[in-house]
One Martini backbone bead per residue (centre of mass of N, CA, C, O) as a GRO file, in nm:
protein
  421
    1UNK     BB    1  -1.413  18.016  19.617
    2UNK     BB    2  -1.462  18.127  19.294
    3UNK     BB    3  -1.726  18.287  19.077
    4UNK     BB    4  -1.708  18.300  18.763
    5UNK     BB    5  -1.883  18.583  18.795
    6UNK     BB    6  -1.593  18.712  18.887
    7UNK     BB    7  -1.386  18.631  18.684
    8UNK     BB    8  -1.531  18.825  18.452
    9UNK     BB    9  -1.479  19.027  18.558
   10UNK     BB   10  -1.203  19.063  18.625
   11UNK     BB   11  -1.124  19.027  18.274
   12UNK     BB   12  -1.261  19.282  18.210
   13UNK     BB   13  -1.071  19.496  18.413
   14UNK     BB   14  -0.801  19.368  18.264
   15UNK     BB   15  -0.522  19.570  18.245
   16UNK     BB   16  -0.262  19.738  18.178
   17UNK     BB   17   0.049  19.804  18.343
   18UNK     BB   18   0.279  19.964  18.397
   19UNK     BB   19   0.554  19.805  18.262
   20UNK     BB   20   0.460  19.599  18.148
   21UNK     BB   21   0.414  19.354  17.902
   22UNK     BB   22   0.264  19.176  17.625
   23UNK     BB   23   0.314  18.900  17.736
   24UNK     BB   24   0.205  18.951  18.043
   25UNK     BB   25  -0.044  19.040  17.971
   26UNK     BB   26  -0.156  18.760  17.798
   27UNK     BB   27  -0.097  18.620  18.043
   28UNK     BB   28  -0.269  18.716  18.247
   29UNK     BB   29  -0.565  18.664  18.046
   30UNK     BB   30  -0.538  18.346  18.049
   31UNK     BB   31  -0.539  18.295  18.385
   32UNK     BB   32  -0.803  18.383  18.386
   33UNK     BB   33  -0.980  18.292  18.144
   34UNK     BB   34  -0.965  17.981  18.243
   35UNK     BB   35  -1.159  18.044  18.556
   36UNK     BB   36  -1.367  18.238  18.366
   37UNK     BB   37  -1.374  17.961  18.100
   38UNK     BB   38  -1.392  17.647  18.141
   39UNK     BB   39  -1.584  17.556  17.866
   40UNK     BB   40  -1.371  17.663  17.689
   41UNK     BB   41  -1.164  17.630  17.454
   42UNK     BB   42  -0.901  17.742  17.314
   43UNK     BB   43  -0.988  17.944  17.069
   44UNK     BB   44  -1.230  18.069  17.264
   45UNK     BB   45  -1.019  18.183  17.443
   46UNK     BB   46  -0.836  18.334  17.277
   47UNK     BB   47  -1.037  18.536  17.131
   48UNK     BB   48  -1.120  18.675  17.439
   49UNK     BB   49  -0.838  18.756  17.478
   50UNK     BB   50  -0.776  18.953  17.203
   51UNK     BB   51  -0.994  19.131  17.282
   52UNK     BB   52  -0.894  19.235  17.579
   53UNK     BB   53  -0.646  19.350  17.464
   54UNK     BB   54  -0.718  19.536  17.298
   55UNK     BB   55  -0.874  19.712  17.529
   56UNK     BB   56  -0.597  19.707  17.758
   57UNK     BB   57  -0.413  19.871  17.623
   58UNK     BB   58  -0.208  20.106  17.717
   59UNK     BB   59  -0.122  20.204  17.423
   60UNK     BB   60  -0.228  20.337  17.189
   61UNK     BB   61  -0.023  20.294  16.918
   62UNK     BB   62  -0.130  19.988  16.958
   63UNK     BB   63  -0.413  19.971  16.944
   64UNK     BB   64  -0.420  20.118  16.678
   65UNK     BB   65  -0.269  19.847  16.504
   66UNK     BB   66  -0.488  19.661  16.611
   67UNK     BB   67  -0.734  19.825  16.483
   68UNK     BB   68  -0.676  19.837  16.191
   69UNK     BB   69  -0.563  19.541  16.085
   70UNK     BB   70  -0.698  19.277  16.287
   71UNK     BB   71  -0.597  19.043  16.370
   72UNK     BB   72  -0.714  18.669  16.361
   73UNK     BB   73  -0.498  18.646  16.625
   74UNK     BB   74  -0.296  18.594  16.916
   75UNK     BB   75  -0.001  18.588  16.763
   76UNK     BB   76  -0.040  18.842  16.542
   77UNK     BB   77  -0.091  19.062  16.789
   78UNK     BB   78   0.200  18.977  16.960
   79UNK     BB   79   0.360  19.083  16.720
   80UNK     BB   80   0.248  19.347  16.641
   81UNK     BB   81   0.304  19.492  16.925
   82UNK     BB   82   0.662  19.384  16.972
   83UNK     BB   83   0.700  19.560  16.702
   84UNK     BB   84   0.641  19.843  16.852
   85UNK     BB   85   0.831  19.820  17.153
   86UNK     BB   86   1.045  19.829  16.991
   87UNK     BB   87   1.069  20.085  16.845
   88UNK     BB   88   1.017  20.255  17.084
   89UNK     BB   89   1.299  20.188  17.221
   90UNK     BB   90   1.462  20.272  17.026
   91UNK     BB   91   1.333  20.590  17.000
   92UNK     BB   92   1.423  20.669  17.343
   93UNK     BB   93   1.705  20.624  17.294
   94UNK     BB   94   1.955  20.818  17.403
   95UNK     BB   95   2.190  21.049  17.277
   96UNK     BB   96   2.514  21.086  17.294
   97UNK     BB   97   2.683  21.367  17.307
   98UNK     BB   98   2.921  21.628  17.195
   99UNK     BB   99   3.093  21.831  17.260
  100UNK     BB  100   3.103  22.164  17.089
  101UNK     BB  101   3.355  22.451  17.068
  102UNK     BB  102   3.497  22.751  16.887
  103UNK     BB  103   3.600  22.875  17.138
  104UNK     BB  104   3.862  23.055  17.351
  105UNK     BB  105   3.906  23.348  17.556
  106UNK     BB  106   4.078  23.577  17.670
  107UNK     BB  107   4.117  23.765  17.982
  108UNK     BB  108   4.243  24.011  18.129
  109UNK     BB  109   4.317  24.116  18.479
  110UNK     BB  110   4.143  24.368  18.628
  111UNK     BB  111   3.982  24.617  18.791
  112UNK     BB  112   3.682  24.634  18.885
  113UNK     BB  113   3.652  24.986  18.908
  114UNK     BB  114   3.681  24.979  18.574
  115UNK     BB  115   3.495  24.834  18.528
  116UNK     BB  116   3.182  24.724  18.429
  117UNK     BB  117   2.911  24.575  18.522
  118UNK     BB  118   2.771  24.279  18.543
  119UNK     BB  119   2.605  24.073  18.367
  120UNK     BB  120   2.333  23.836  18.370
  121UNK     BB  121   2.514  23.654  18.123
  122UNK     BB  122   2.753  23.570  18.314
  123UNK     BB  123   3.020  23.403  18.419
  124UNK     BB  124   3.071  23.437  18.755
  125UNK     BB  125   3.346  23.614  18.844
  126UNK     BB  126   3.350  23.796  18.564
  127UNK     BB  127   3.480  24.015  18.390
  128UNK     BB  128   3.339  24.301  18.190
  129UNK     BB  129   3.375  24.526  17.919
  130UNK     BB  130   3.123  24.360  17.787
  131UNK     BB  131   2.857  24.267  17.708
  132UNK     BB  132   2.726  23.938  17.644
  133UNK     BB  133   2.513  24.009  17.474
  134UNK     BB  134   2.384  24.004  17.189
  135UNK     BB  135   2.246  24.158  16.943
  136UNK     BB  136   1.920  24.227  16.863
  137UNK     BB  137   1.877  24.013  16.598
  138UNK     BB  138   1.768  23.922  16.299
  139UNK     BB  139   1.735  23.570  16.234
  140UNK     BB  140   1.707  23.339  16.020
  141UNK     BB  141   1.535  23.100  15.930
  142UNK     BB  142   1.666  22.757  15.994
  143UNK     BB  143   1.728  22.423  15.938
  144UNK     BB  144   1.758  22.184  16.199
  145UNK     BB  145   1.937  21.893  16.218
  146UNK     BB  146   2.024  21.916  16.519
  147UNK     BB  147   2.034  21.925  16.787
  148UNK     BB  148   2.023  22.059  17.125
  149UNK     BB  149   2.273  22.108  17.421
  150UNK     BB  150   2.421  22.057  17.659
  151UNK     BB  151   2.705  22.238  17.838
  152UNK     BB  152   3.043  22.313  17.943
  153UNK     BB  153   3.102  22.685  18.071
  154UNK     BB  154   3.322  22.711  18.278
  155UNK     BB  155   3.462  22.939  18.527
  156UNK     BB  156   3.728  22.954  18.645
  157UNK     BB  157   3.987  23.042  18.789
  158UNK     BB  158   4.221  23.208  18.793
  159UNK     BB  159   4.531  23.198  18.564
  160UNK     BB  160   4.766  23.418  18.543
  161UNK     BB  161   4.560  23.676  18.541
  162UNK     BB  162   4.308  23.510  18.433
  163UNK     BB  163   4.020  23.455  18.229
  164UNK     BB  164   3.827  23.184  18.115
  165UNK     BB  165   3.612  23.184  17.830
  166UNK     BB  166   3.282  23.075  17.710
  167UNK     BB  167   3.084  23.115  17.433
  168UNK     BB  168   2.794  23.175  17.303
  169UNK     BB  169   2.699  22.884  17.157
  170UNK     BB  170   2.646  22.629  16.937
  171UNK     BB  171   2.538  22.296  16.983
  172UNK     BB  172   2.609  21.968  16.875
  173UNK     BB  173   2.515  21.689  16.763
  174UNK     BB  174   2.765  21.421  16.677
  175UNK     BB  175   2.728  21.165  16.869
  176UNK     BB  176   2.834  20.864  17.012
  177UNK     BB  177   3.056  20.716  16.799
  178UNK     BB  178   3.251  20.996  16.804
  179UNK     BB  179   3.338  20.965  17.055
  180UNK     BB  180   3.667  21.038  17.332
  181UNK     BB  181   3.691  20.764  17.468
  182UNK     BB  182   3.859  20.691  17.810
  183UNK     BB  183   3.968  20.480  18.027
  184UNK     BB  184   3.898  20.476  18.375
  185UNK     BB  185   4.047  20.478  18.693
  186UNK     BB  186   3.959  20.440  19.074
  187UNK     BB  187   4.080  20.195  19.201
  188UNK     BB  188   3.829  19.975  19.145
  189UNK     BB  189   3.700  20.175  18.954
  190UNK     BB  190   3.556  20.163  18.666
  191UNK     BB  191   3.518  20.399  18.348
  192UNK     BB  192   3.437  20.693  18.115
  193UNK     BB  193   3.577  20.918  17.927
  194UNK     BB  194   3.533  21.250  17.815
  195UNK     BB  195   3.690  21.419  17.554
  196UNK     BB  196   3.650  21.772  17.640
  197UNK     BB  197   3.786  22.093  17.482
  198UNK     BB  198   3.529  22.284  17.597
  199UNK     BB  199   3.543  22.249  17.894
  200UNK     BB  200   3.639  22.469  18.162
  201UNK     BB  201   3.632  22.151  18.304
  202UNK     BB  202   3.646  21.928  18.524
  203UNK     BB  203   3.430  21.598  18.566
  204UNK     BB  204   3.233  21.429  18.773
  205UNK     BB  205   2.994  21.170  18.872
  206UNK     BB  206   2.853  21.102  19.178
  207UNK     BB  207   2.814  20.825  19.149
  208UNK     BB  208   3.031  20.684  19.134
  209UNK     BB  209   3.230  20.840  19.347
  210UNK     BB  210   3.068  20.693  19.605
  211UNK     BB  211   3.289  20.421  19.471
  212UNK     BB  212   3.538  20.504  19.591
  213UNK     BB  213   3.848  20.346  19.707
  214UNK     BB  214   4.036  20.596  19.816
  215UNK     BB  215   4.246  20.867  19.827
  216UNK     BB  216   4.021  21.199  19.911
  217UNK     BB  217   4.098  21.518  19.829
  218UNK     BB  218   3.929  21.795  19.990
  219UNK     BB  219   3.789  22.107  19.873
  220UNK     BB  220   3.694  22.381  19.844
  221UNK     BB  221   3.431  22.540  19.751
  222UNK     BB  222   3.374  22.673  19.464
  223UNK     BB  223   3.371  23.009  19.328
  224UNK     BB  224   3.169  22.924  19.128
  225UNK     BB  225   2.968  22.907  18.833
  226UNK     BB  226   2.755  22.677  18.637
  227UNK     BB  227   2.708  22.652  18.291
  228UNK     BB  228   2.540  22.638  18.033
  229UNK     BB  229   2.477  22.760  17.716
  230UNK     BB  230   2.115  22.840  17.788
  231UNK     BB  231   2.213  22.949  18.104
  232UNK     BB  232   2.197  22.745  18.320
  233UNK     BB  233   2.230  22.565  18.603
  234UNK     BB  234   2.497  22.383  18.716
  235UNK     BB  235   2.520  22.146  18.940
  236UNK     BB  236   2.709  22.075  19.267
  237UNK     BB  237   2.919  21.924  19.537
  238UNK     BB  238   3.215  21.969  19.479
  239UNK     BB  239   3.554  21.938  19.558
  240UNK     BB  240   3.807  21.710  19.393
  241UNK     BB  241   4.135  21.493  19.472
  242UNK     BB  242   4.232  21.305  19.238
  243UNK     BB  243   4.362  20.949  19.079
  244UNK     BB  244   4.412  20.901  18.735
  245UNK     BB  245   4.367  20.602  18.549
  246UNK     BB  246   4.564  20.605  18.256
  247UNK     BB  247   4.730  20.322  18.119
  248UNK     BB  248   4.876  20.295  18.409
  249UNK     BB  249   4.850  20.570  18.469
  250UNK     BB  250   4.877  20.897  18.701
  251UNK     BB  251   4.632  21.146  18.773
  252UNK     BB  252   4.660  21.443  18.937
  253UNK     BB  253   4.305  21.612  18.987
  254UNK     BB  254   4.100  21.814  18.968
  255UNK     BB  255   3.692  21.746  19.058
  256UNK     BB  256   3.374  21.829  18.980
  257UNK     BB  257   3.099  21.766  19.114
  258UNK     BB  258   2.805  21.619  18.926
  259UNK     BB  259   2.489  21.492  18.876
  260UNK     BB  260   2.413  21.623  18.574
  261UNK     BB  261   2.544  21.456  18.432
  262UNK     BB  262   2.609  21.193  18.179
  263UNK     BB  263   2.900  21.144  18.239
  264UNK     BB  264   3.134  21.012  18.456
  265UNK     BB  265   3.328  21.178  18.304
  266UNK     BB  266   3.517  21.509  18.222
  267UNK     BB  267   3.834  21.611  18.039
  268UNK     BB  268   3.878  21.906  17.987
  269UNK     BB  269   4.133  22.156  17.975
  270UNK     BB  270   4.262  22.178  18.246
  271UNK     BB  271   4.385  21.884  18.198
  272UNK     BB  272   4.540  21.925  17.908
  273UNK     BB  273   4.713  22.182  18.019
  274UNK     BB  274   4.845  22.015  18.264
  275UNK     BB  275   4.947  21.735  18.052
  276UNK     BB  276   4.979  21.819  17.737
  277UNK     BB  277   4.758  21.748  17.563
  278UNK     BB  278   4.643  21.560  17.232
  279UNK     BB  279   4.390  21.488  17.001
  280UNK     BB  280   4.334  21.192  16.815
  281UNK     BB  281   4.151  21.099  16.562
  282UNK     BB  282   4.245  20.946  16.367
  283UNK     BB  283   4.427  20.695  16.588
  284UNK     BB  284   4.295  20.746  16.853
  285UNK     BB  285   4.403  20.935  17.053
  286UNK     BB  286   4.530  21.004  17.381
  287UNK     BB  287   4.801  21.253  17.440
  288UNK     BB  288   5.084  21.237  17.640
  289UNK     BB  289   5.389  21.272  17.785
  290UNK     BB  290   5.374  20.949  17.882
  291UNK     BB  291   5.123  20.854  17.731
  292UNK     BB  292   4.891  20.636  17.499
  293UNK     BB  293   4.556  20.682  17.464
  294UNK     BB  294   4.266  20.486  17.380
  295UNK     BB  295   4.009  20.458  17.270
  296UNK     BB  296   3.691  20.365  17.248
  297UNK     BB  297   3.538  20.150  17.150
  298UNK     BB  298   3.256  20.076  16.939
  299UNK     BB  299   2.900  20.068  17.065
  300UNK     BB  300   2.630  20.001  16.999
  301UNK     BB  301   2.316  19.983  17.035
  302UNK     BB  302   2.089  19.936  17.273
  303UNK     BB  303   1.854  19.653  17.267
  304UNK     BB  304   1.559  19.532  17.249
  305UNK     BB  305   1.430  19.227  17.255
  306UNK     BB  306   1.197  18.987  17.189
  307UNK     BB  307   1.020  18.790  17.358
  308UNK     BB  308   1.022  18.394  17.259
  309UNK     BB  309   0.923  18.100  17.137
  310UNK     BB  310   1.100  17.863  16.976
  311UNK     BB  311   0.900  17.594  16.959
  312UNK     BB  312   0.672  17.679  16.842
  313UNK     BB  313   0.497  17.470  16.637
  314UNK     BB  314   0.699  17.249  16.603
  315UNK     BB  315   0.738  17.014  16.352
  316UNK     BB  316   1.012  16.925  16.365
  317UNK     BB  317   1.192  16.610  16.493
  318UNK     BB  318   1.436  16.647  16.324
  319UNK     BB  319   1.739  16.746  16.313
  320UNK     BB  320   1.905  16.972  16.052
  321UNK     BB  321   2.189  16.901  16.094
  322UNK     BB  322   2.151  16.626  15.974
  323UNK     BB  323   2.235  16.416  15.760
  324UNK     BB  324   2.087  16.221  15.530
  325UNK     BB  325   2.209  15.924  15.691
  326UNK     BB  326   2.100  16.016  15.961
  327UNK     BB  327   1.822  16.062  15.930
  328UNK     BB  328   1.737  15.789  15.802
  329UNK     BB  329   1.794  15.642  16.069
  330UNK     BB  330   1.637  15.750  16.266
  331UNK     BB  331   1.341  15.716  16.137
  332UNK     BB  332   1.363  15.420  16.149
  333UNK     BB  333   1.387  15.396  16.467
  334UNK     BB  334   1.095  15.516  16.525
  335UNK     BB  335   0.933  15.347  16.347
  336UNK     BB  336   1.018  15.052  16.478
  337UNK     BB  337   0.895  15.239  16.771
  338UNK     BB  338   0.585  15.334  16.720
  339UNK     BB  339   0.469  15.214  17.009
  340UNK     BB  340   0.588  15.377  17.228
  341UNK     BB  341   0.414  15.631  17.110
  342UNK     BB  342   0.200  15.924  17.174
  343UNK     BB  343   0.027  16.019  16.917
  344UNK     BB  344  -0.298  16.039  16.963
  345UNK     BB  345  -0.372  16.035  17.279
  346UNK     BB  346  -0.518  15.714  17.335
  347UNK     BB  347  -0.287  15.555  17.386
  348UNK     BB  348  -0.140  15.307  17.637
  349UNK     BB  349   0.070  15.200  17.793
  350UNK     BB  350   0.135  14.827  17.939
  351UNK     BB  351   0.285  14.614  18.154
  352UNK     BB  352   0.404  14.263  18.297
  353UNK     BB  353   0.673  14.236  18.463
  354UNK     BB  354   0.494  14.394  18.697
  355UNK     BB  355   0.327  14.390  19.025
  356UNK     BB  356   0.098  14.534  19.209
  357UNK     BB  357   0.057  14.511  19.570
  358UNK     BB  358  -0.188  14.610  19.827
  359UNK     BB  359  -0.190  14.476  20.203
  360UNK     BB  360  -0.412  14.551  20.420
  361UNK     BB  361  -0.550  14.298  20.590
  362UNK     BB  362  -0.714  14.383  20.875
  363UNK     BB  363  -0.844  14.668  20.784
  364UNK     BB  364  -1.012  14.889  20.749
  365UNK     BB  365  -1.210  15.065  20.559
  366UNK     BB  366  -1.176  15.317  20.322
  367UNK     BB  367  -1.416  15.607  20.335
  368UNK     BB  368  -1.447  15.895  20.130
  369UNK     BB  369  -1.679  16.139  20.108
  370UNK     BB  370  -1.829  16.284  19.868
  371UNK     BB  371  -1.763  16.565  19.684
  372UNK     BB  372  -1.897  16.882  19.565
  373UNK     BB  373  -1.937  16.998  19.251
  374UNK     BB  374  -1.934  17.224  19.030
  375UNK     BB  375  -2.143  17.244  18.793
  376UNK     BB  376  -1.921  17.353  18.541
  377UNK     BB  377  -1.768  17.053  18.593
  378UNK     BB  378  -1.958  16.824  18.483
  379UNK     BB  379  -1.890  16.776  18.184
  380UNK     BB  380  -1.560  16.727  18.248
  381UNK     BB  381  -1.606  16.493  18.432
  382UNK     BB  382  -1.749  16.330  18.222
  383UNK     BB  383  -1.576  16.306  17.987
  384UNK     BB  384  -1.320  16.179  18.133
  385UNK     BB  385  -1.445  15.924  18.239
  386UNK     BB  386  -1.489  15.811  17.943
  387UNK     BB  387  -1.210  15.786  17.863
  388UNK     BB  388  -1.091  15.633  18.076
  389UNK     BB  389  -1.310  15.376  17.970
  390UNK     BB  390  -1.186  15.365  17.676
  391UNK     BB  391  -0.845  15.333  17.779
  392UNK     BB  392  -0.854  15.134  18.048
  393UNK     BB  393  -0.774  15.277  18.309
  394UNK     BB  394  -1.045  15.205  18.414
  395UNK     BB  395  -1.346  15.112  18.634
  396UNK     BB  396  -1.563  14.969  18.766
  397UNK     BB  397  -1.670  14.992  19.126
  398UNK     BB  398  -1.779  14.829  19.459
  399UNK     BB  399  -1.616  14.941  19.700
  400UNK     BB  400  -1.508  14.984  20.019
  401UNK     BB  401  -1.319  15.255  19.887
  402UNK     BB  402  -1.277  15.557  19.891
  403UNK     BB  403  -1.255  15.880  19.678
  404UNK     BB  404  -1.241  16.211  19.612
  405UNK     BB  405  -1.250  16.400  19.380
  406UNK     BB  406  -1.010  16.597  19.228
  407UNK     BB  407  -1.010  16.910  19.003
  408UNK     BB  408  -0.712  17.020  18.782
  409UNK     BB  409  -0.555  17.290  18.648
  410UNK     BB  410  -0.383  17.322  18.356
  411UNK     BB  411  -0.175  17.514  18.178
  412UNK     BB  412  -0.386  17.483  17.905
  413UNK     BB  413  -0.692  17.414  18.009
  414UNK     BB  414  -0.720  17.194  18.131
  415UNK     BB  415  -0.802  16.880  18.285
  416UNK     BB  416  -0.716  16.663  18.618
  417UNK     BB  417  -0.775  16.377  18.719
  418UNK     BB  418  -0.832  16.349  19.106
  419UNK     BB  419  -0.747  16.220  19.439
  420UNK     BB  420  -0.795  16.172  19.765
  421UNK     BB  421  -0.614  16.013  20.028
   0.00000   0.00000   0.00000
């Protein structure tokens, strides 16, 4: 048994856990609040649990909105909170981007006794005839409309005695719905792939890669080093050449496994110069010498939904689909019989079609002596008592025969006589 005045601390110093939702937060202070304020009403609970919400509320930015506007009720509270929740996560979603780069340069393969030593923005084991980076000039201030992002622009092996590089450009977000998105499967794994022209190779990332169920041949460890953008060194775990199906047909390809990347895999220029690509944006088309792949259709961004009562406050009892003759028939037939609904909650139906009688025989009575209950169950162990008492539920009795009572908590915060047997 647990001291109202324990559970009344318990529930003033019940906070928002991290990660709770106000939904949760509002139940779990109703289920406190019932047992450490049993003789309070249902509205005077509400506004109990209202109080203690507003001081509770883990995110700063709910407090602030339900201390400006003061909501009235705890549902109206509820509401403005859940609408503040879809907000945030609306807005916290991350925006999926597109790389593009302006061009590629190439470089023809020389001594590197006759080149300059390379310098430190210098991206693999590139040789450079010039520094890396641009002269220190002052830039006019314009403002960003679009975000920076990282993007792929590593320097492959050489080529044909060239080496492929990627000049530091600036990149920029331009939205998930414009991605070309085409589906690829590697066994039973199926997966989204984007096609990246910009990228100096081909990329996996590491979860999926880790649920393929096929034959893959594992390849030397890449010698060279992956840049972003903004020269971050971007993380791999090895390099690995397996099937890549799409649309049917399969591409054998090397691909650098990596951590770190935000697509499921990435096709980039070393793919499609390998297997003759290019892409159609008109007709949404990623077009190879054997098949064309159709780009993935576009998909809303996911979003959070208020999870709420459909039933809450219900008037209509009267389904509204039904036309007038249905719905009048209805009413009818309900009117008929409104004998046998507990529409105020205090007449009680009785028939008297069968009897029952338990036969004790010469059994001794059973007697279980009353037990004590705590001082502020009395006043509604009395309301209950008079109440059956008035709808004729009980009667006195002087039986040798007895229970003692024994009162639980209903889920609206009422009390239920029971005995025990």
């Amino acid at each position: 048994f647990e001291h109202p005045w324990i559970l009344q601390a318990d529930f003033h110093r019940r906070y928002q856990q991290p990660g709770e939702s106000i939904n949760d937060f509002q139940q779990a202070l109703r289920l406190i609040g019932r047992r450490a304020f049993p003789t309070l009403d249902a509205k005077a609970l509400s506004t109990r649990v209202l109080e203690q919400l507003v001081a509770g509320v883990h995110d700063s930015q709910i407090r602030k909105i339900l201390l400006r506007d003061r909501p009235p009720t705890l549902e109206k509270a509820l509401a403005l909170a859940r609408e503040e929740e879809v907000l945030q996560a609306a807005c916290e979603q991350p925006l999926r981007s597109l790389f593009g780069v302006t061009a590629v340069q190439p470089h023809s393969f020389r001594d590197a006794s006759t080149q300059s030593p390379r310098q430190p923005g210098s991206c693999g084991t590139s040789p450079r005839r010039r520094s890396w980076r641009r002269p220190q000039t002052r830039r006019p201030q314009r403002p960003q409309a679009r975000r920076t992002i990282d993007a792929i622009d590593a320097s492959p092996e050489p080529i044909d005695g060239e080496y492929y590089l990627v000049p530091d450009t600036v990149i920029s977000c331009l939205g998930s719905t414009n991605c070309p998105l085409v589906r690829g499967s590697v066994g039973n794994t199926t997966f989204s792939c984007l096609v990246d022209s910009g990228a100096g190779c081909s990329l996996v990332r590491q979860q999926p890669f880790l649920e393929f169920q096929t034959k893959i041949r594992y390849c030397d460890r890449p010698n060279f080093t992956l840049h972003t953008a903004n020269g971050a060194n971007l993380r791999h775990t090895g390099l690995v050449e397996f099937s890549l199906d799409l649309a049917g047909f399969s591409f054998t390809h090397q691909f650098i496994v990596s951590p770190d990347i935000t697509w499921d895999c990435i096709i980039g220029v070393d793919f499609l110069n390998k297997f003759k690509c290019s892409v159609d944006f008109g007709r949404r088309l990623l077009h190879t010498a054997s098949v064309k792949v159709p780009f993935l259709p576009r998909i809303p961004r996911p979003a959070r939904l208020p999870v709420c009562t459909v039933t809450y406050n219900a008037k209509e009892l009267i389904p509204a689909h039904l036309d007038q003759t249905s719905a009048k028939r209805l009413s009818d037939l309900v009117e008929e019989f409104k004998d046998i609904f507990d529409w105020d909650g205090r007449s009680t139906g009785r028939t008297n079609v069968t009897e029952h009688c338990i036969d004790t025989g010469d059994a001794r009575p059973i007697r279980v002596p009353p037990r004590r209950l705590p001082v502020f169950y009395q006043n509604e162990l009395d309301a209950l008592i008079s109440d059956m008492l008035s709808r004729n539920i009980i009667r006195p009795s002087h039986s040798p025969w007895s229970s003692p009572i024994v009162l639980v908590r209903k889920k609206d915060g009422s009390m239920r006589l029971c005995r025990k047997m």
